[in-house]
C-alpha positions in Angstrom: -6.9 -7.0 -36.4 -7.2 -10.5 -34.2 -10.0 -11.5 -36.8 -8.3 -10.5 -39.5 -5.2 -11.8 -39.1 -6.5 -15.5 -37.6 -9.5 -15.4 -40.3 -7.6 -15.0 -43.9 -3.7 -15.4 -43.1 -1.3 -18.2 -42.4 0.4 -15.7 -39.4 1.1 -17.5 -36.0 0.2 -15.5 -32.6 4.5 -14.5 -32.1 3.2 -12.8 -35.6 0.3 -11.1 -34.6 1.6 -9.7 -31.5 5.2 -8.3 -33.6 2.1 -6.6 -36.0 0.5 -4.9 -32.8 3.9 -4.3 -31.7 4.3 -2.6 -34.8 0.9 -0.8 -34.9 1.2 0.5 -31.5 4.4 2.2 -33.1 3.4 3.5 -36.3 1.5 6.5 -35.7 5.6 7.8 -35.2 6.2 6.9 -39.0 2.8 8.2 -40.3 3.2 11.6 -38.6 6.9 11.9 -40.0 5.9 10.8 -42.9 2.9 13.7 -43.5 1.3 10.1 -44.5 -1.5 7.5 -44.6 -0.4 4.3 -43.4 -2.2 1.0 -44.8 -1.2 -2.2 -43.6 -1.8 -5.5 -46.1 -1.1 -9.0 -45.4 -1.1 -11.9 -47.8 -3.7 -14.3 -47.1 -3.6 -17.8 -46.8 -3.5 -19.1 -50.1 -1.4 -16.2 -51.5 -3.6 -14.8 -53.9 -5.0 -11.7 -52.4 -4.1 -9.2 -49.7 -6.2 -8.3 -46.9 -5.5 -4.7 -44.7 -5.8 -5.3 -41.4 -5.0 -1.7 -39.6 -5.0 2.0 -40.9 -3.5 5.0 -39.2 -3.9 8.4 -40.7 -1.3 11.6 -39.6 -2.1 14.4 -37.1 0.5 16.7 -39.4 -0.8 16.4 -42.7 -4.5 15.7 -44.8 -5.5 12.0 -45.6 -5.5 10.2 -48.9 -8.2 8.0 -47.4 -11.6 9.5 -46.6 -13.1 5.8 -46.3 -11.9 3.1 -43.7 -9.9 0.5 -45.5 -9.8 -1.9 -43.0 -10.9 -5.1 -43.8 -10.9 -4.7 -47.8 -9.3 -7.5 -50.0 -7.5 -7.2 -52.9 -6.4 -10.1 -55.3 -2.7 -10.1 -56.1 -1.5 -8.7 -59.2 -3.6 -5.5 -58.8 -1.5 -3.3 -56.4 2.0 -4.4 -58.3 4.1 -2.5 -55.5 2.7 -4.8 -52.9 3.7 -7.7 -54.9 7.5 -6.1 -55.7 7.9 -5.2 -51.7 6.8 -8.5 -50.4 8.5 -10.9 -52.9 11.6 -9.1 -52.7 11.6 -7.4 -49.5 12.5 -3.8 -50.4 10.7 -0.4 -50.3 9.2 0.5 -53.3 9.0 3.8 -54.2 8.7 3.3 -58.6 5.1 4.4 -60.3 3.8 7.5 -60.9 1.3 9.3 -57.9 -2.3 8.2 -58.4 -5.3 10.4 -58.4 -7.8 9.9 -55.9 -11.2 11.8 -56.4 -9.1 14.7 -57.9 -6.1 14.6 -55.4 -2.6 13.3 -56.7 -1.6 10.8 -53.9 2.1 9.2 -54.0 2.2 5.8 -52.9 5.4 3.6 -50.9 5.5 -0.3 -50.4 7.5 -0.7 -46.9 7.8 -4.4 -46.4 7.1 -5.4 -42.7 9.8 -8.3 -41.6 10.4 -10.2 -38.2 13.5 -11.9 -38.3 14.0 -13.4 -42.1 10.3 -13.5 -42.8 8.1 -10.9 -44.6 4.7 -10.7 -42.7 3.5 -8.0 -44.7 3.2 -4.7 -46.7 2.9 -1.2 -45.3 1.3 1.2 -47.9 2.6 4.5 -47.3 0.1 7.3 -49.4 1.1 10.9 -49.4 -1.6 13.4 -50.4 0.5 15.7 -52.5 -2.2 18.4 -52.7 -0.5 20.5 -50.6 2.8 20.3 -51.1 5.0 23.0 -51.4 8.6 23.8 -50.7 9.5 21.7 -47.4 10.9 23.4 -44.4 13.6 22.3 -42.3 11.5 20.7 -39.8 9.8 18.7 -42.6 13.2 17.7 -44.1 14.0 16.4 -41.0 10.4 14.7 -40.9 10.4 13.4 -43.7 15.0 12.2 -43.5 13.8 10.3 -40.2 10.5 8.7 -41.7 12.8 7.5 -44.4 15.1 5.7 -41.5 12.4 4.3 -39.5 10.9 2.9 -42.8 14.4 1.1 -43.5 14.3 0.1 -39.7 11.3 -1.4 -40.4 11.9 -3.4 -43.6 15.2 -4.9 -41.8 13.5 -6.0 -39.0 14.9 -3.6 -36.3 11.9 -1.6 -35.2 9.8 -1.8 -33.4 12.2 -3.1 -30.7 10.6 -5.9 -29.7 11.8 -5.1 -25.6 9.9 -1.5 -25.2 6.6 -1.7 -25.1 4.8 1.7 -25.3 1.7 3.4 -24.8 1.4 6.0 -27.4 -1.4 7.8 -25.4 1.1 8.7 -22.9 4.2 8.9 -25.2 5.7 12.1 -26.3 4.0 12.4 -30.2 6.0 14.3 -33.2 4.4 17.5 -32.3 4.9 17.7 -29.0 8.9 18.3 -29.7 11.9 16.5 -31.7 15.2 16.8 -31.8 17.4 15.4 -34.2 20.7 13.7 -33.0 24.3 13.1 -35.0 25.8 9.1 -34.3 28.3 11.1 -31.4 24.9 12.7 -29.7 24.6 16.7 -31.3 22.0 18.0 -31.9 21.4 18.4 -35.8 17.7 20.3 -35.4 15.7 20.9 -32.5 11.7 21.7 -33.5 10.5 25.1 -31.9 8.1 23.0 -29.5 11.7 21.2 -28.4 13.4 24.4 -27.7 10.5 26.1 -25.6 10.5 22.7 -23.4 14.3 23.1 -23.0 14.1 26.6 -22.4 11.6 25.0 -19.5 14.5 23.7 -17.8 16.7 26.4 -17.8 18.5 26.7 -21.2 19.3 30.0 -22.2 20.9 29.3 -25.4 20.1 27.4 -28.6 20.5 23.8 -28.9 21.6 23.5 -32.1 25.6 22.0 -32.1 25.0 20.8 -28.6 25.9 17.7 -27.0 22.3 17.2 -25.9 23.3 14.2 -23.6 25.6 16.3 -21.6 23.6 19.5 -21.9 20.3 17.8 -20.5 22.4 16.3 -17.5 23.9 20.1 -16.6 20.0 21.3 -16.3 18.5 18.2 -14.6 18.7 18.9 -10.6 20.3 15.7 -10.0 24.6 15.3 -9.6 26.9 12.6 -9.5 26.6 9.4 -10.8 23.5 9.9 -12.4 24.6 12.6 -14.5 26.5 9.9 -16.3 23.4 7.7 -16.8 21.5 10.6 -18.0 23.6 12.1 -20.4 23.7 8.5 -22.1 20.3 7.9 -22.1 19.5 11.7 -23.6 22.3 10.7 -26.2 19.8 8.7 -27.6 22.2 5.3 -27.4 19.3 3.3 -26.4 15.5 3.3 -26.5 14.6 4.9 -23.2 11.8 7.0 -21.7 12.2 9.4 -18.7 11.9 12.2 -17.4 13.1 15.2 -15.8 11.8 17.6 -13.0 12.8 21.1 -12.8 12.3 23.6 -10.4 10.2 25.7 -13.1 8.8 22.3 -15.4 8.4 18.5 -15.8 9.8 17.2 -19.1 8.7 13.9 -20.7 11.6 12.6 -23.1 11.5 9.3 -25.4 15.0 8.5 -27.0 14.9 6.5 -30.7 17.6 4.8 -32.0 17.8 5.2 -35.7 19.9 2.1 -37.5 18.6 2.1 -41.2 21.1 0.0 -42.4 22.2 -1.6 -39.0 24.4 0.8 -38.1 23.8 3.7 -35.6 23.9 7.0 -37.6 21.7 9.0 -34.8 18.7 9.5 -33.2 15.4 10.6 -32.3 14.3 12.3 -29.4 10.8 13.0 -28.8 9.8 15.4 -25.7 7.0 16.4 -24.2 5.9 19.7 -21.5 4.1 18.0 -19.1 4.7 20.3 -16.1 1.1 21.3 -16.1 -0.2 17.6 -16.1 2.5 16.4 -13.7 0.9 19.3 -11.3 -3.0 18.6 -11.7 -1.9 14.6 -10.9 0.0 15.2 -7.8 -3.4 17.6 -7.3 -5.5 14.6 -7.4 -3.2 12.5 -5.5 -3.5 15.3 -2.4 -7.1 15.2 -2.8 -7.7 11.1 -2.7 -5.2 11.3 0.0 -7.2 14.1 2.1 -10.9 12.2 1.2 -9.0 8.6 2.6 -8.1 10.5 5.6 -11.6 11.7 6.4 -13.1 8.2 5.9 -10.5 6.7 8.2 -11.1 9.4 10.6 -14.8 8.7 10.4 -14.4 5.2 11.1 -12.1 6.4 14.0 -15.0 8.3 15.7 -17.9 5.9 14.7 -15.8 3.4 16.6 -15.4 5.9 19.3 -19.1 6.4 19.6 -19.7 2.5 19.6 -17.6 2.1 22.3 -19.2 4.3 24.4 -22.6 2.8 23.4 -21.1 -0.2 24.8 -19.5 1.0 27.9 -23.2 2.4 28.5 -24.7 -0.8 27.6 -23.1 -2.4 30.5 -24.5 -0.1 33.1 -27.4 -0.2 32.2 -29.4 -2.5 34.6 -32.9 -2.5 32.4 -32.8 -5.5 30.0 -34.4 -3.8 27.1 -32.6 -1.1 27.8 -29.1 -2.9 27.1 -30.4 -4.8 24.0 -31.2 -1.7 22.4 -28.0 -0.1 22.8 -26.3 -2.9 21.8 -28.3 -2.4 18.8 -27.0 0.7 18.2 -23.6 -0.4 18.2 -24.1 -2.9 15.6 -25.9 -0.2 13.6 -22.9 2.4 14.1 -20.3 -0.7 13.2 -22.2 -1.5 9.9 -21.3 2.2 8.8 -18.3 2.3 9.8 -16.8 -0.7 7.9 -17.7 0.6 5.0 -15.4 3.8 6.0 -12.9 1.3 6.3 -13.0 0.0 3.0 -13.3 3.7 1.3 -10.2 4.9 3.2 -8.4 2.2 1.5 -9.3 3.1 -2.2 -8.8 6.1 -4.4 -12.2 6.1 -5.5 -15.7 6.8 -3.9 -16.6 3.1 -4.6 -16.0 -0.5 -2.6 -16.2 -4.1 -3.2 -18.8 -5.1 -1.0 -19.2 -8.6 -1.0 -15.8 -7.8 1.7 -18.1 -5.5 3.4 -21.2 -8.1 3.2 -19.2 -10.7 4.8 -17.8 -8.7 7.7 -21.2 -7.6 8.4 -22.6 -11.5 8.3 -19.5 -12.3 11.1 -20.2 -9.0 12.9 -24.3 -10.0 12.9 -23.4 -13.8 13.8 -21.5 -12.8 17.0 -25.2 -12.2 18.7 -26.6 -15.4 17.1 -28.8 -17.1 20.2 -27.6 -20.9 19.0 -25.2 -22.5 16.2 -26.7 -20.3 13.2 -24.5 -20.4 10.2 -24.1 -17.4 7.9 -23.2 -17.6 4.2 -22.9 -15.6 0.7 -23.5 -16.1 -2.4 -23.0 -14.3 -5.8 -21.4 -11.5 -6.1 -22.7 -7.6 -4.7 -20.0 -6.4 -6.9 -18.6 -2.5 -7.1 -20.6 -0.3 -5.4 -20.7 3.5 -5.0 -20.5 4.7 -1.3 -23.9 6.5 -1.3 -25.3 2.8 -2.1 -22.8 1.2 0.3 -23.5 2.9 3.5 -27.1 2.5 3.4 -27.1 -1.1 2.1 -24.6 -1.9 4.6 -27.0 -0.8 7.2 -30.3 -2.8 5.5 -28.2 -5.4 5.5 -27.2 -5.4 9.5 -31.0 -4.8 10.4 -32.2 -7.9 8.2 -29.5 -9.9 9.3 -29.8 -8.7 13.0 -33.8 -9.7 12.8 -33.2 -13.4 11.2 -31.1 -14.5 14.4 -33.1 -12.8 17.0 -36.7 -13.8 15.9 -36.0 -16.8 13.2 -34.2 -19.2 15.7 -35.1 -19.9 19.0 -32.4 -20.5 22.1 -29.7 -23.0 21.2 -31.7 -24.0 17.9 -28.8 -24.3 15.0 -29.6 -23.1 11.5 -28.5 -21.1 8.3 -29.2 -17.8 6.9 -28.1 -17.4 3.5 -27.2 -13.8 1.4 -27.5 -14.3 -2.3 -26.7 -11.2 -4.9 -27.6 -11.1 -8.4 -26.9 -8.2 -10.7 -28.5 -7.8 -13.9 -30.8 -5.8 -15.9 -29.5 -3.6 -18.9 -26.8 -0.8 -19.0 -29.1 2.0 -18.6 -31.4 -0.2 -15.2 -29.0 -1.9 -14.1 -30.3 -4.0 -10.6 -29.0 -5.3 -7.6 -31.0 -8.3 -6.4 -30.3 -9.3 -2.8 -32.1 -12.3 -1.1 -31.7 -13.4 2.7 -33.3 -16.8 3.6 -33.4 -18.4 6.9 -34.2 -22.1 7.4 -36.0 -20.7 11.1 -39.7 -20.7 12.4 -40.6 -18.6 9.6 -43.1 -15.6 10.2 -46.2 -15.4 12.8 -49.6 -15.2 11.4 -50.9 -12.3 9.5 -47.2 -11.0 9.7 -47.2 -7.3 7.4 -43.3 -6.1 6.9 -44.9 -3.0 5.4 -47.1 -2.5 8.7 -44.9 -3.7 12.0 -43.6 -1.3 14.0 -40.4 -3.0 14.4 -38.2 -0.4 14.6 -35.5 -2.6 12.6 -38.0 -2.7 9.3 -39.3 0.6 9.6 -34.9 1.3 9.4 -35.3 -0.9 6.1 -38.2 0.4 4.4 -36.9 4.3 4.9 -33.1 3.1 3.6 -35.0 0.9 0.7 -37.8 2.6 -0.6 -36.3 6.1 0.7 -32.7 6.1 0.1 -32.2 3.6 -2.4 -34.9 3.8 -5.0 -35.6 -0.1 -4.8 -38.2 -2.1 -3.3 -38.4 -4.6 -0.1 -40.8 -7.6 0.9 -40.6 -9.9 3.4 -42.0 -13.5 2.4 -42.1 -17.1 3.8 -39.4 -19.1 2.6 -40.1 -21.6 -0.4 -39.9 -24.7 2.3 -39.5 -23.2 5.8 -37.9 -20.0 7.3 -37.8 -17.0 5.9 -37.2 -14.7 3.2 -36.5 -11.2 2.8 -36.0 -10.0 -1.0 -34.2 -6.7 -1.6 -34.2 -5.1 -5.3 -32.2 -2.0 -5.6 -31.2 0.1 -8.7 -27.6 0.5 -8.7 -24.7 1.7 -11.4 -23.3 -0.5 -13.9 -19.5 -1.9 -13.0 -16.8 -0.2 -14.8 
């Protein structure tokens, strides 16, 4: 609509986003209306419209089996969009059309923000199925018929409420129809079972819903008074209210069609059942955070007794290797860390990349300085850990064997992803500016026990591929190329 809108009409951006506002809304007036809902705007010049958003209804068939977005028509041809836009009413004159053998009516609903008309809703009907109407399509089609006045006046959508109609009560999941003092006029059988939800044993019809829906909610005192006002229907509201047996999802509408209050609408919604499955989830992220915290509890434990051992240990090699360990164990267990914070299986690790670089640098024999670069991005946790640990080893092997005693330096990680949706990579480069590598040096050969740690993790473990290469101009580098999941 964006395109549209800025391509072929005069329309200013506090004009576009009232027409969102608006579209955002009217899925409300095309279900009540059993209707197709096209909206047209005048273009720039004036002499042709262009439709810039469509809805069709969940309660009724389409008139439109083809998308009309996008299609221009000159002016003159559609004589109801020229009548509702010049003069600002509804237009309902003109016989019903036929559309590949179905008799469709068709309504011009001018769209206005303050004293301007921005454009023309079309609302068609597809008549083929009509028949007598029910109560609850009376009532359907009595309240489409105000929120289409609303609409032509200016008052709705209310311009202070924005809402998400993919959480929003819709008109089949329950309405009730509300008098100008707050009875209920007709409750839909969907409305009724999620009352009866809450404890009602009788019918609402008559009622006072305000007060009624006050007397079942669990709550007393001064909220009661709040509630019963906001279930009145006086403003534009959304709540809800937990019972003992059900969770009800309620949206109050105003109805003003000739700015005046003469009701309202009330839209509810059983959502006991999803209500349960979240707090489900919730229990569940908060049980899977516990473990990884506990994990890093006792991955700390064990790294402190590594150390404790370390420093009885009177053998040189002996202590170097356990300290080893411990840096091994800490490189796992920051990444616990991080996943005991979020409510996913998945971490930002350029944090966990950078605590590893100052956990690394701590043993650095001189003045080495350790930087990123680029981004790692999201990763999942099975990538995570073992990268994590690649990462410590490499790291862990530039500062003991690139710099010798006291010699100052830089080792650099740089991350690149790229590659298509489908192959996405991870490309991960650590240079050193140090002595470089010995003569005849094979990565994919040395017993090291620190590579052989790599190649398992990397070729093993990750899927990707590592070599270890002199630098461009001195130092070296080690080149890390992993497959990894696309960011989402």
């Amino acid at each position: 609509m964006n395109e549209l809108v800025r391509q072929h009409t005069a329309l200013d951006d506090s004009d576009l986003e009232w027409l969102h506002l608006l579209v955002s809304e009217w899925q409300l007036l095309s279900d009540l209306s059993f209707a197709d809902l096209v909206l047209w705007v005048p273009t720039r010049d004036g002499t042709r419209y262009v439709s810039v958003a469509q809805m069709r209804p969940n309660t009724g068939p389409t008139s439109y089996q083809d998308d009309m977005v996008g299609h221009l028509v000159p002016r003159g041809r559609r004589p109801m969009l020229d009548v509702a836009l010049d003069e600002g009413r509804i237009v309902r004159e003109g016989d019903p059309e036929w559309r590949e053998e179905v008799p469709v009516r068709i309504e011009s609903i001018p769209v206005r923000r303050a004293a301007r008309v921005l454009g023309v809703i079309a609302r068609n009907t597809n008549l083929l199925t009509v028949r007598t109407p029910s109560r609850l399509e009376l009532t359907y089609l009595q309240s489409a018929s105000d929120l289409a006045q609303m609409i032509a006046a200016g008052s709705f959508p209310f311009p202070d409420q924005q809402v998400d109609m993919d959480a929003s009560p819709r008109v089949g999941d329950g309405l009730i129809r509300l008098d100008a003092d707050g009875i209920v006029q007709y409750a839909s059988p969907n409305a009724l079972s999620a009352y009866h939800r809450l404890g009602l044993a009788a019918d609402l019809l008559g009622h006072h819903l305000g007060r009624t829906t006050a007397e079942l909610a669990p709550t007393r005192g001064p909220v009661d008074e709040a509630l019963a006002k906001v279930a009145s229907g006086w403003a534009p509201r959304e709540f809800e209210i937990e019972s003992p047996d059900g969770v009800i999802q309620f949206r109050a509408i105003p109805l003003k069609p000739k700015g005046t209050r003469i009701g309202s609408l009330v839209l509810l919604r059983d959502v006991t059942e999803l209500r349960r499955r979240e707090r489900e989830l919730m229990t569940k992220d908060a049980t899977i955070r516990e473990i990884h915290h506990r994990v890093k509890n006792n991955l700390q434990t064990v790294a402190a007794l590594l150390r404790l051992q370390a420093r009885r240990i009177e053998s040189e090699r002996g202590r170097e290797a356990l300290e080893e360990a411990v840096r091994r164990v800490g490189s796992i267990a920051i990444v616990h860390e991080t996943l005991s914070q979020n409510l996913d299986e998945r971490v930002e690790f350029d944090e966990i990349a950078d605590r590893v670089l100052a956990m690394v640098a701590e043993i650095s024999p001189g003045k080495v300085t350790g930087r990123r670069s680029g981004r790692f991005g999201i990763l999942d946790a099975e990538v995570a850990t073992p990268l994590s640990m690649v990462l410590t080893e490499v790291l862990q092997n530039a500062l003991e064997h690139g710099f010798r005693e006291g010699e100052t330096g830089t080792v650099e990680v740089t991350a690149v992803r790229g590659g298509t949706s489908k192959e996405a990579r991870l490309l991960v480069t650590i240079q050193d500016d140090g002595v470089g590598l010995p003569a005849g040096f094979d990565p994919h050969r040395s017993g090291n026990l620190g590579l052989q740690i790599v190649r398992t993790l990397v070729e093993g473990e990750l899927g990707g591929t590592f070599d270890m290469v002199p630098a461009p101009e001195r130092g070296t580098q080690v080149i890390l190329d992993i497959p990894v999941q696309t960011q989402k």
